[in-house]
C-alpha positions in Angstrom: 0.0 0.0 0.0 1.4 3.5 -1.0 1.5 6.2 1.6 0.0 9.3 0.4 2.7 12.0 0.5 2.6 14.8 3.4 -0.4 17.0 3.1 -2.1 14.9 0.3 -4.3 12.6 2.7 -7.9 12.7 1.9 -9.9 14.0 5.2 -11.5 11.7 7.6 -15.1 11.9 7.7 -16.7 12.1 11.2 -18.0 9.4 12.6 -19.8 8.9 16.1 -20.6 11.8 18.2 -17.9 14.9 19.3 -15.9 14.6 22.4 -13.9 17.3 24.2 -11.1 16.1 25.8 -9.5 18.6 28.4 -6.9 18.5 31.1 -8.5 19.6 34.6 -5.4 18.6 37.0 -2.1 17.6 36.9 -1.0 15.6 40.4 2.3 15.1 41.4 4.6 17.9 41.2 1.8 19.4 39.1 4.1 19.5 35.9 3.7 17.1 33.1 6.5 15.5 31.2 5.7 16.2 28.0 4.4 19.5 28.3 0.5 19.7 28.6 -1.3 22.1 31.3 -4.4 22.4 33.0 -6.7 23.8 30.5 -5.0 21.9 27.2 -8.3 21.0 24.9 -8.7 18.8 22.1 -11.9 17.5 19.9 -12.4 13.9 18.7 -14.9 13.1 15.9 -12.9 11.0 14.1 -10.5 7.6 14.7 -7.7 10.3 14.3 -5.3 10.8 17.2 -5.8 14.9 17.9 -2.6 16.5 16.9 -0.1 17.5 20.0 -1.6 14.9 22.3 0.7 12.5 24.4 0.0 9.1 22.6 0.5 7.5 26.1 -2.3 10.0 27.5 -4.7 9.1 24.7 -3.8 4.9 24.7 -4.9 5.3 28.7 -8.2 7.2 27.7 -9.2 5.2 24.6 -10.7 2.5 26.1 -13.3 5.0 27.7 -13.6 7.8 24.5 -14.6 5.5 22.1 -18.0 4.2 23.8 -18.7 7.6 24.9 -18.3 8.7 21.3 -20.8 5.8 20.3 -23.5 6.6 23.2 -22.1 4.4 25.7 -21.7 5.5 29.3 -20.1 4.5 32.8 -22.0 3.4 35.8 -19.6 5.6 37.8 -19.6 8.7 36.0 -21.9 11.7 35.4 -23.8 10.6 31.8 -21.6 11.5 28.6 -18.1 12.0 31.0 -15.3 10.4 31.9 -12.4 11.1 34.0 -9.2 9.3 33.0 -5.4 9.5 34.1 -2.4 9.2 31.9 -0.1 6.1 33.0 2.7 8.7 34.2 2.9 7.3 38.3 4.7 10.4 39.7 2.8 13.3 37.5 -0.6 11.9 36.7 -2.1 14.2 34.3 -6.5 14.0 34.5 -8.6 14.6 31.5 -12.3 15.0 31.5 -13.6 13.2 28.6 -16.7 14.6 27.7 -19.8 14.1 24.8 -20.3 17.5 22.9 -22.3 16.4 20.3 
């Protein structure tokens, strides 16, 4: 399979519902490794990893965007939200997942 070249890829159409992801604490020492701050904010609509997110962040919370984005829900959380930690033990960073639309 060819790889389109840089800036060529078609755009990928929406699918499911719209998520906000944003970072509402950052435990620890309060700073996180890679750079994010309280207040960082992405969009999912798509299966696209948003651009500037920590891929280790975003493998953690995957496992509770993608139901949300289809309608699921948690028996835990508030309806269309989910809090999730990043894997980093001595800085955990905590994004609220939640449905937009």
């Amino acid at each position: 399979m060819e790889v389109p070249a840089e800036g060529t890829r078609a755009a990928v159409p929406p699918e499911g519902g719209r998520v906000s992801i944003e970072i509402v604490e950052i435990q620890g020492t309060g700073v996180c490794s890679v750079g994010h701050v309280v207040g960082d904010r992405w969009e999912v609509n798509s299966a696209l990893v948003p651009t500037g997110i920590c891929g280790w962040a975003y493998a953690a919370m995957l496992p509770f965007l993608q139901p949300l984005r289809f309608g699921g829900s948690f028996p835990w959380e508030d309806a269309g939200e989910a809090l999730v930690c990043c894997p980093d033990p001595a800085n955990p960073v905590v994004f609220r997942l939640r449905v937009i639309g």
